[in-house]
Backbone bond lengths (Angstrom), bond angles and torsions (degrees), N, CA, C in turn:
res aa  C-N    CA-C-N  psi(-1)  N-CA   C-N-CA  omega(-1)  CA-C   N-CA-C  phi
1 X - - - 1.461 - - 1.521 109.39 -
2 X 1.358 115.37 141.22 1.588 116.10 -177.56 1.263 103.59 -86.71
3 X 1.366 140.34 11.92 1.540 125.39 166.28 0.938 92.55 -124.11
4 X 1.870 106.45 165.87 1.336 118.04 -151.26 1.844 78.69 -95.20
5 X 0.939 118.26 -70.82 1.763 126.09 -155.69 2.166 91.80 -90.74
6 X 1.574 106.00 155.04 1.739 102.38 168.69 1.632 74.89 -161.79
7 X 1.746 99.88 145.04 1.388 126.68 162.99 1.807 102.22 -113.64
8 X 1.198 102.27 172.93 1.761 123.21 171.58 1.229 100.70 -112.54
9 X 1.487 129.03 149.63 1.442 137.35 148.81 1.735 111.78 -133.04
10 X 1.070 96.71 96.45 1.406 108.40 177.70 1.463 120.47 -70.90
11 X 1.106 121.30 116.23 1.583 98.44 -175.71 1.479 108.41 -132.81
12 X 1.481 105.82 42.25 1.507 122.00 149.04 1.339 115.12 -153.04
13 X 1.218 128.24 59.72 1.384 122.72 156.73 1.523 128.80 -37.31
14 X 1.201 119.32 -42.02 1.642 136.44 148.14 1.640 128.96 -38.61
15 X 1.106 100.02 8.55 1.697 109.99 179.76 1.804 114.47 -153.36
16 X 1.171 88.82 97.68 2.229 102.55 -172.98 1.400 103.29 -42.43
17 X 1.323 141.43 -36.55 1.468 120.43 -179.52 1.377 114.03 -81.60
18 X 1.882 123.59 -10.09 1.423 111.23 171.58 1.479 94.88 -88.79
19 X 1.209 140.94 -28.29 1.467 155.46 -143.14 2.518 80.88 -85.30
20 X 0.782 111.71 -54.45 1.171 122.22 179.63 1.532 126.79 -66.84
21 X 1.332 99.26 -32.62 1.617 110.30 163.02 1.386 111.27 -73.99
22 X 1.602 101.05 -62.02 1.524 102.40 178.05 1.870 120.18 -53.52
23 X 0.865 93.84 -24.15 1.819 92.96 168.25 1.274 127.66 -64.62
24 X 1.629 107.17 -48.92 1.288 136.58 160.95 1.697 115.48 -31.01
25 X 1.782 92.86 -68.36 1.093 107.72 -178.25 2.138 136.72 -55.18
26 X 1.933 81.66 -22.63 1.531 106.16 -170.27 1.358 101.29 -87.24
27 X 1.485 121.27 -34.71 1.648 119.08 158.43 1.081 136.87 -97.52
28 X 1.561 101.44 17.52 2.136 99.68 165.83 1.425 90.40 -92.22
29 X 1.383 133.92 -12.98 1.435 132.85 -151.97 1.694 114.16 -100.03
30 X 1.122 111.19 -38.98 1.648 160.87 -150.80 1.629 96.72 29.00
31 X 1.667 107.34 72.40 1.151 102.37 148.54 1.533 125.42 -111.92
32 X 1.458 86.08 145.22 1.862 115.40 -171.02 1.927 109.64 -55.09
33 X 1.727 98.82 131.65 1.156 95.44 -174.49 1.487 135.38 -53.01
34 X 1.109 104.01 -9.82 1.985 111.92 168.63 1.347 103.13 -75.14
35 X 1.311 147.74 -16.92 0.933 142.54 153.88 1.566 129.26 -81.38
36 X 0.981 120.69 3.43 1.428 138.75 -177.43 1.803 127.84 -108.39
37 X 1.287 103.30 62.48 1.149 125.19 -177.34 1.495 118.85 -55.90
38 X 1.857 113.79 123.53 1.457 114.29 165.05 1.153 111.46 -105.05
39 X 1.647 127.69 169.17 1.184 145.18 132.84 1.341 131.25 -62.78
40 X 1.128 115.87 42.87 1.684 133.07 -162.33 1.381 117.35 139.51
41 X 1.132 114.22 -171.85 1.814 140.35 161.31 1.677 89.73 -40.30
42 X 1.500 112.77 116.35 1.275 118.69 132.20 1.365 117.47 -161.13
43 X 1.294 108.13 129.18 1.913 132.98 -172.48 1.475 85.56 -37.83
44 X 1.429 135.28 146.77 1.479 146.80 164.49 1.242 126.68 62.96
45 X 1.863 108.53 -11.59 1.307 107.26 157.05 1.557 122.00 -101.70
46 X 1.997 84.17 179.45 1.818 87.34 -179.90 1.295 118.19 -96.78
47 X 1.434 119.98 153.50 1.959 95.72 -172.47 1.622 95.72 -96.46
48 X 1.680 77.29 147.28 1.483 85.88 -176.75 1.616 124.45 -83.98
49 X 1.686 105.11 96.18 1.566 121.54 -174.98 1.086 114.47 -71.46
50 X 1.533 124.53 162.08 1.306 127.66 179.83 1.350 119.46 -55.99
51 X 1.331 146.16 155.42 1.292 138.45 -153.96 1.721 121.71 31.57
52 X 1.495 125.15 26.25 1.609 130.00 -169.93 1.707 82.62 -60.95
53 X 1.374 136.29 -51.03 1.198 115.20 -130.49 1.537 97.19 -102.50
54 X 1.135 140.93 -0.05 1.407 154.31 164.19 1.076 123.91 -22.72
55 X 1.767 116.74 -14.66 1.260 116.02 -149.19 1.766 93.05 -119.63
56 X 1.366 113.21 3.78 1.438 127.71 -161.41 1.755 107.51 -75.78
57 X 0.633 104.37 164.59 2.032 104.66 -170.98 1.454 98.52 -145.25
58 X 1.549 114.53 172.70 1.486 127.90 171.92 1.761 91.84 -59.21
59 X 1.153 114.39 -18.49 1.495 94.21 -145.96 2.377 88.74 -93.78
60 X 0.682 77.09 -2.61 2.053 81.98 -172.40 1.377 117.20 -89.82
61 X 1.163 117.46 130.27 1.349 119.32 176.53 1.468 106.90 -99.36
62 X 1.277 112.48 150.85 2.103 115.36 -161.40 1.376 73.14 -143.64
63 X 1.536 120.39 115.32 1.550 158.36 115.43 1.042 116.30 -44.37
64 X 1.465 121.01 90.36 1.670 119.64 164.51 1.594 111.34 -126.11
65 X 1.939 84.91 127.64 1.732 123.45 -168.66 1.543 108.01 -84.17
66 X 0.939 136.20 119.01 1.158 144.28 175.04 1.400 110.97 -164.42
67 X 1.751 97.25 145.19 2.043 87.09 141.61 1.544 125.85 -36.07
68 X 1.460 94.45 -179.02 1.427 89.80 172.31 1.870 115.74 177.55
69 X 0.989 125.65 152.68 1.416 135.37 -171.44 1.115 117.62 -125.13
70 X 1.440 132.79 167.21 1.664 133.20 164.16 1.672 102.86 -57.81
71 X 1.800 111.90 -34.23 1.134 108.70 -172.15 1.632 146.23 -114.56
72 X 1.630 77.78 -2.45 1.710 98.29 175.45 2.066 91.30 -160.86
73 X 1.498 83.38 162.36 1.617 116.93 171.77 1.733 101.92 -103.78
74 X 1.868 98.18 154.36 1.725 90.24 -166.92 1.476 83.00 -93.09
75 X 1.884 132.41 155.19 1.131 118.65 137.26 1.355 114.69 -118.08
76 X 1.630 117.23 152.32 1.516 120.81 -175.25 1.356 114.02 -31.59
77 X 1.162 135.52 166.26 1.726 128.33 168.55 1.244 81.63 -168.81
78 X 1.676 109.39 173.03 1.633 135.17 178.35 1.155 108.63 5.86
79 X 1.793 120.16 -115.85 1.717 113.02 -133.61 1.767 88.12 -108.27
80 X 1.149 94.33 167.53 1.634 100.68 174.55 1.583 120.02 -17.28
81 X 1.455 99.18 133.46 1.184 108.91 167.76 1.824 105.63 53.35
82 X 1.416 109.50 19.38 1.441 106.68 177.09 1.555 102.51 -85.99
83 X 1.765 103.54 165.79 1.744 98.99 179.38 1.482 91.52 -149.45
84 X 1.591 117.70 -164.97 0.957 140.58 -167.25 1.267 129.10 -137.72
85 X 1.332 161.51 39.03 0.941 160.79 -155.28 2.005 112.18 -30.16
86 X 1.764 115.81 108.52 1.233 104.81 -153.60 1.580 94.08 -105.94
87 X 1.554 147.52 145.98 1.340 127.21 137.32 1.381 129.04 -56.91
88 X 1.128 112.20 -176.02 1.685 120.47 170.94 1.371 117.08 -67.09
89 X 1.470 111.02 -47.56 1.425 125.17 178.92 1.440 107.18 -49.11
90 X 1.238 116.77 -74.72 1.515 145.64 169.98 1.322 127.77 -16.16
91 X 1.714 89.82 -69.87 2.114 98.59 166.49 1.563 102.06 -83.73
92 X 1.255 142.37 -15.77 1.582 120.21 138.34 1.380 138.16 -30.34
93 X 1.188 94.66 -61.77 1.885 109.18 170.25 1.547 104.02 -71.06
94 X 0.916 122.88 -24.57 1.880 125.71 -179.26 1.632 107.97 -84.61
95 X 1.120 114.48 -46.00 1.566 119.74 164.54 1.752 122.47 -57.76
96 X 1.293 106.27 -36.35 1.280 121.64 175.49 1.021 124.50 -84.98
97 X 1.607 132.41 -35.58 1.709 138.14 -179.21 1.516 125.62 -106.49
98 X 1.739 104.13 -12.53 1.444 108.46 -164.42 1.582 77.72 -123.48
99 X 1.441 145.60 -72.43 1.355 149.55 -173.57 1.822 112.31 -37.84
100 X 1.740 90.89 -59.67 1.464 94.16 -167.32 1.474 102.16 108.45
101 X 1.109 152.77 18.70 1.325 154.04 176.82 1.429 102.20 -54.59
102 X 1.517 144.77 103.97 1.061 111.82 167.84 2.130 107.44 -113.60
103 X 1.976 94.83 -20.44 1.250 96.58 -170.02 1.817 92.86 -139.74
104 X 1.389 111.46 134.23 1.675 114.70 162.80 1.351 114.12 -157.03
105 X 1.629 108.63 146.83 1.418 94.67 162.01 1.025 144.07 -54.89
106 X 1.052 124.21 -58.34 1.785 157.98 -167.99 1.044 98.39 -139.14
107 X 1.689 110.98 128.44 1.602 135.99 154.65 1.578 94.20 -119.91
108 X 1.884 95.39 112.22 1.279 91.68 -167.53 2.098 87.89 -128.03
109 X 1.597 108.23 138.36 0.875 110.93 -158.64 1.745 109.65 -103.85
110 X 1.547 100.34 130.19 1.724 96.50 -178.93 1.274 89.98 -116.57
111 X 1.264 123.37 85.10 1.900 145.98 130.63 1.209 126.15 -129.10
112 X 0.879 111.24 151.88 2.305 128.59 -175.40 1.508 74.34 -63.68
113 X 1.624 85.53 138.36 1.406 111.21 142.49 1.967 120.06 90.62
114 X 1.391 105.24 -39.16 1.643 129.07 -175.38 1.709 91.37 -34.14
115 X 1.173 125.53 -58.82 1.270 112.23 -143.91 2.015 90.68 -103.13
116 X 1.418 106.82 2.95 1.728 81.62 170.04 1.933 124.99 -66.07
117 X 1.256 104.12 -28.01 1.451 99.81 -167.52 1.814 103.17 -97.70
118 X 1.760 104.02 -121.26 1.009 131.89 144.17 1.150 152.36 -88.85
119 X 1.378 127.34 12.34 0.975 142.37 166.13 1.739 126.18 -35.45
120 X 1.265 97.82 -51.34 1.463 107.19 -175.52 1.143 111.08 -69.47
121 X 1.631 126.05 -51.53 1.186 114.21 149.19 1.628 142.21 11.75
122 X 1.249 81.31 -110.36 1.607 106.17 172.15 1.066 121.12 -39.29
123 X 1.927 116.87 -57.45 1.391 108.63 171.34 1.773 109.34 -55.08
124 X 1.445 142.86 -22.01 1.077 138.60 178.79 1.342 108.46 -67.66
125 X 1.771 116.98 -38.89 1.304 122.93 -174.53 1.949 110.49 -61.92
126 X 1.614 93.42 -41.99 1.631 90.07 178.76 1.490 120.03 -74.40
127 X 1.316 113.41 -55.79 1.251 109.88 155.29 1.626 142.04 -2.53
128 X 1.645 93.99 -59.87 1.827 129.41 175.47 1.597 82.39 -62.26
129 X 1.100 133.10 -86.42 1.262 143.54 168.97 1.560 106.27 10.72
130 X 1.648 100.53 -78.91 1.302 99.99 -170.88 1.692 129.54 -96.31
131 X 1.695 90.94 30.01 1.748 93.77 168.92 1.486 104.01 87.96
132 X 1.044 115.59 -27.09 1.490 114.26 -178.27 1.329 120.29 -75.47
133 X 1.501 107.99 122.13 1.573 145.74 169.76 1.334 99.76 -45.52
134 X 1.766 128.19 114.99 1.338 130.56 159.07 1.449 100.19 -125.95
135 X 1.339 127.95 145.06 1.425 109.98 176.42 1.903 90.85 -101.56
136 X 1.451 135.51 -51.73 1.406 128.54 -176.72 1.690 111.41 -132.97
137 X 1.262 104.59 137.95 1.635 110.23 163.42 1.556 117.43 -91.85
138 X 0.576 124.65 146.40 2.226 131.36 172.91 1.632 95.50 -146.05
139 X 1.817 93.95 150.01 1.617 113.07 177.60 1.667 87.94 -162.31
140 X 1.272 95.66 174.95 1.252 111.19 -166.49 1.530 88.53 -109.14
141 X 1.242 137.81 155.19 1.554 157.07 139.31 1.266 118.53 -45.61
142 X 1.762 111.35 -63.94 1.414 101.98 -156.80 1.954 86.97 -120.95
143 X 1.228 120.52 -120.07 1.645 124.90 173.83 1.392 129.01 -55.73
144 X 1.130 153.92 -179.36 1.338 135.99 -172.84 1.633 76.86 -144.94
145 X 1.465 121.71 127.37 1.801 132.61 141.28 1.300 117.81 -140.38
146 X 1.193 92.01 173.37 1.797 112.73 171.14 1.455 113.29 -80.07
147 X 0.968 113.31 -38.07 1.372 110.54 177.16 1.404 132.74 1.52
148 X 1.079 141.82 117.76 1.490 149.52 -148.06 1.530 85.56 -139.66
149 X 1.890 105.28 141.71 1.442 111.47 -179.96 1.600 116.22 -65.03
150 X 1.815 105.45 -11.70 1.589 116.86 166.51 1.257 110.91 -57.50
151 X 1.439 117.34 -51.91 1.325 134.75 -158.92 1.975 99.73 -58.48
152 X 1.437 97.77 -58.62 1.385 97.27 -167.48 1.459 145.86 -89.70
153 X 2.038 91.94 7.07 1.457 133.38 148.88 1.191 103.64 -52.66
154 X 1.506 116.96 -78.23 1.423 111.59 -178.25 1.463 126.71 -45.65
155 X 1.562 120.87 -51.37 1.013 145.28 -163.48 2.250 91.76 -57.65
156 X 1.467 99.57 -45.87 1.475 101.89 -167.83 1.788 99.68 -60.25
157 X 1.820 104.51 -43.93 1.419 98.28 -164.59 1.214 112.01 -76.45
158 X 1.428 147.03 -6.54 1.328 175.00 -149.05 1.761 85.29 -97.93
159 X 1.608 107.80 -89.40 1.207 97.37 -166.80 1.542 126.38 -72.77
160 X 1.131 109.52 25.01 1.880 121.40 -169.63 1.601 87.14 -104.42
161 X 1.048 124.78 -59.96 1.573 142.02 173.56 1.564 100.21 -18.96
162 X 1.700 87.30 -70.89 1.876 110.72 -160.57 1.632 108.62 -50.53
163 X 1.574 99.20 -47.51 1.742 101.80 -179.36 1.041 96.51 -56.94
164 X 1.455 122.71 -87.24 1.383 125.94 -166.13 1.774 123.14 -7.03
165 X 1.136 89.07 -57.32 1.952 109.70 -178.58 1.106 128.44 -41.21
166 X 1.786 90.44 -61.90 2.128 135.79 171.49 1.225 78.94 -72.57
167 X 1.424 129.89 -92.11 1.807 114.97 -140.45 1.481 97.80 -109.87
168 X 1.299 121.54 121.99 1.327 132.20 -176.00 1.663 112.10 -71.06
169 X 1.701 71.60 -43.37 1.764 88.54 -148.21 1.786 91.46 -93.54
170 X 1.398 134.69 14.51 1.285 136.04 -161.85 1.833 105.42 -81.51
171 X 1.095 113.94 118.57 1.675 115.65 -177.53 1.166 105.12 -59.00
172 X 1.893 103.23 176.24 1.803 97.28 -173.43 1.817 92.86 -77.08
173 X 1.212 108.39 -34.71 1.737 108.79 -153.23 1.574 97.66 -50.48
174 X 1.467 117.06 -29.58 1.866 107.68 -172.79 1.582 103.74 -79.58
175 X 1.573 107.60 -41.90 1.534 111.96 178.16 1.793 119.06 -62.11
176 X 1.590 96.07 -0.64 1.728 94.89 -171.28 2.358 78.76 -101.63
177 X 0.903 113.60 -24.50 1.541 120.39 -176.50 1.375 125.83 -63.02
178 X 1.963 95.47 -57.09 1.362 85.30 151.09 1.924 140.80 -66.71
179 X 1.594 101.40 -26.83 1.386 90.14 -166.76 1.813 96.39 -75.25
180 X 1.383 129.24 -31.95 1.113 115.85 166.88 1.484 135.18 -41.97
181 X 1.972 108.93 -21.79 1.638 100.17 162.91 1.061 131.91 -89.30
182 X 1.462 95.74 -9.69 1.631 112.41 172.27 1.783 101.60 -60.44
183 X 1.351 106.91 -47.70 1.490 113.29 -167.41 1.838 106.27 -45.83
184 X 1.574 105.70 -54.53 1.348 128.23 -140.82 1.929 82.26 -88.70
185 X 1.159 125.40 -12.69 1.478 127.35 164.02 1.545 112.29 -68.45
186 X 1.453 103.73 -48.82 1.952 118.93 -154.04 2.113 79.43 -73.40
187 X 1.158 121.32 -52.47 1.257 130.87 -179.86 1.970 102.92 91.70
188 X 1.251 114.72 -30.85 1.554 109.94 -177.57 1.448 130.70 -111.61
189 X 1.421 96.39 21.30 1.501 99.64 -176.54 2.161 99.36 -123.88
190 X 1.518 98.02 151.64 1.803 103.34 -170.14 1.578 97.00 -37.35
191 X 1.163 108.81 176.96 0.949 136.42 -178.08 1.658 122.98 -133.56
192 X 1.538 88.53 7.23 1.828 108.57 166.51 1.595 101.84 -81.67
193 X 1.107 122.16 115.95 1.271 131.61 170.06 1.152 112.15 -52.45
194 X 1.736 132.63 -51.77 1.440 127.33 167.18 1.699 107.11 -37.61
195 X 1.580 107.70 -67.38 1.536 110.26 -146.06 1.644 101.18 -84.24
196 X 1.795 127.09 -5.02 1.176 123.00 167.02 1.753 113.62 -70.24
197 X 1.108 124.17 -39.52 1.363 121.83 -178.10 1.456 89.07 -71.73
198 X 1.271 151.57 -11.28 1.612 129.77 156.53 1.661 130.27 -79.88
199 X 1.971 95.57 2.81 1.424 95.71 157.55 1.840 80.64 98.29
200 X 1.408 133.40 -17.37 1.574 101.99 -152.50 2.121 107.34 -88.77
201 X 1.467 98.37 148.94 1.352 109.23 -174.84 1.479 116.41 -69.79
202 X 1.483 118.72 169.48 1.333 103.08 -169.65 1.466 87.10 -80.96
203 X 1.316 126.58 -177.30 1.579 143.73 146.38 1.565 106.87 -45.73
204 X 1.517 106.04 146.55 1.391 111.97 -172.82 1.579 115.20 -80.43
205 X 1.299 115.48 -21.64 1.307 138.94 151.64 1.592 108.30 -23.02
206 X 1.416 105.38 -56.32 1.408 117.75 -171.83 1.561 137.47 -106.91
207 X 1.885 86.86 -9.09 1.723 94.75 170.65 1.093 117.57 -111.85
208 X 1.711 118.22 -12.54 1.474 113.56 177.14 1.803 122.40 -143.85
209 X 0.656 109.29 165.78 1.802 102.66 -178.67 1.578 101.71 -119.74
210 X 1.536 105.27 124.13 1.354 106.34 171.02 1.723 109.86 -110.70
211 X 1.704 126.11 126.50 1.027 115.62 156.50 1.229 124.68 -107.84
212 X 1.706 110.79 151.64 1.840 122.21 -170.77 1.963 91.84 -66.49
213 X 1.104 93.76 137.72 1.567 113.65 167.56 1.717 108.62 -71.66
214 X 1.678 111.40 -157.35 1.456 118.84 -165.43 2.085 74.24 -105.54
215 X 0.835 106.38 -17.32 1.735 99.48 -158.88 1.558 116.47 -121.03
216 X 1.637 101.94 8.77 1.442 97.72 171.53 1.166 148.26 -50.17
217 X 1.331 103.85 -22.15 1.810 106.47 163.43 1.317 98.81 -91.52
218 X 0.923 145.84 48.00 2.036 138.58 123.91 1.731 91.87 -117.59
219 X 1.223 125.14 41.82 1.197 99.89 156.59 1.595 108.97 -147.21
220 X 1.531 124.05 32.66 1.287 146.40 -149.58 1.674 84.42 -88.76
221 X 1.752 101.81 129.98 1.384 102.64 164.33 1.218 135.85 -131.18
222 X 1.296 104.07 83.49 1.383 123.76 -163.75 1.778 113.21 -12.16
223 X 1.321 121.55 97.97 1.713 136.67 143.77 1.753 102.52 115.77
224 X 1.989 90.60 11.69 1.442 82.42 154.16 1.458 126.92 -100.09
225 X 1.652 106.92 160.63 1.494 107.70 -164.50 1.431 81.23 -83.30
226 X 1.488 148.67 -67.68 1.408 125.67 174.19 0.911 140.25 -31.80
227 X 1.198 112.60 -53.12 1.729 114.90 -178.00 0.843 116.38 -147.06
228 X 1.799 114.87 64.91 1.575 152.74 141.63 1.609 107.36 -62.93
229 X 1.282 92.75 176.40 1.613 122.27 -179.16 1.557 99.85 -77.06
230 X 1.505 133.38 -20.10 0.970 129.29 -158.87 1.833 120.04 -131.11
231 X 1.481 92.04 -0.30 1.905 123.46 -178.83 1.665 85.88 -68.21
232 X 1.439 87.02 -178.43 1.574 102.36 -157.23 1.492 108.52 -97.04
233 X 1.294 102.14 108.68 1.329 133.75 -173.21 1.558 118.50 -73.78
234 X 1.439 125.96 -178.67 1.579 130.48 175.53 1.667 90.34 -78.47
């Protein structure tokens, strides 16, 4: 991992497919459960208290699991599985007065959608606002997974198998159809039918949007194409 320290902020523990990502996410990472902040009740995490994130530096990356939109992030609210629809402005001032955000490297976002519009933006604009040190933002465009080019080798030969079995007699042109909705589901992997059954991702160009923080030059990481000396700057 290119940062030295990374926390979680879950901000739906109340919903099993973020509850499942975020798990995911806490052991591709292997960060320790004191660092693993919920928005409620969750078995092995920490709840996320007022000032939890205070303790964050240029040097920490803050992972936050949620749904997600071009135009808001979900946060937990009321009864089961309830949420919130948040703006940029909003979970700025919520990151900053109730969290404690004052300094991070990377707020890097695991929800659909965060990084298609403006989002990143704005939360940078409020942020700027409130003095607070970010060195980079990242979101995803289209779906947010784990997916590993292992994962979706298998996943291709899995479902090549399945047709075959079910439809004997099924041509390649439908079997190249289905794995293409599979593609347009995963949202971040090519969309070349040859080079997708090899697992490869789209270009970052095209699956995610990274914006420079107020503090990106203290957060330069030497021989990354992100967050190098030479990544995408003001």
């Amino acid at each position: 991992m290119k940062w030295d320290n990374a926390c979680i902020l879950n901000l739906q523990p109340n919903d099993p497919r973020i509850i499942n990502l975020a798990t995911a996410v806490k052991e591709r990472y292997g960060v320790p459960d004191t660092q693993c902040y919920a928005v409620g009740n969750m078995p092995g995490w920490t709840p996320a208290t007022p000032n939890c994130l205070q303790s964050c530096t240029l040097d920490t990356k803050l992972l936050i699991v949620a749904h997600g939109s071009p135009q808001a992030i979900r946060l937990a609210h009321g009864e089961v599985n309830g949420s919130i629809r948040v703006g940029p402005a909003t979970f700025g001032q919520w990151l900053y007065h109730q969290m404690g955000l004052r300094a991070v490297g990377l707020i890097a976002f695991k929800a659909c959608g965060i990084g298609q519009e403006n989002y990143l933006d704005k939360l940078k604009d409020d942020l700027d606002l409130h003095q607070a040190r970010v060195g980079w933002f990242i979101g995803y465009k289209a779906t947010t997974g784990l997916l590993t080019p292992e994962h979706i080798r298998a996943r291709y030969s899995f479902t090549e198998s399945a047709l075959s079995k079910l439809h004997p007699n099924m041509s390649d042109f439908y079997k190249r159809g289905v794995m293409r909705m599979l593609v347009a589901v995963e949202g971040n992997f090519t969309k070349d039918f040859g080079e997708f059954k090899h697992g490869r991702k789209l270009d970052d160009a095209e699956r995610i949007t990274i914006v420079p923080g107020n503090a990106w030059q203290d957060c330069i990481k030497a021989g990354s194409l992100r967050y190098g000396a030479s990544a995408n700057q003001p």
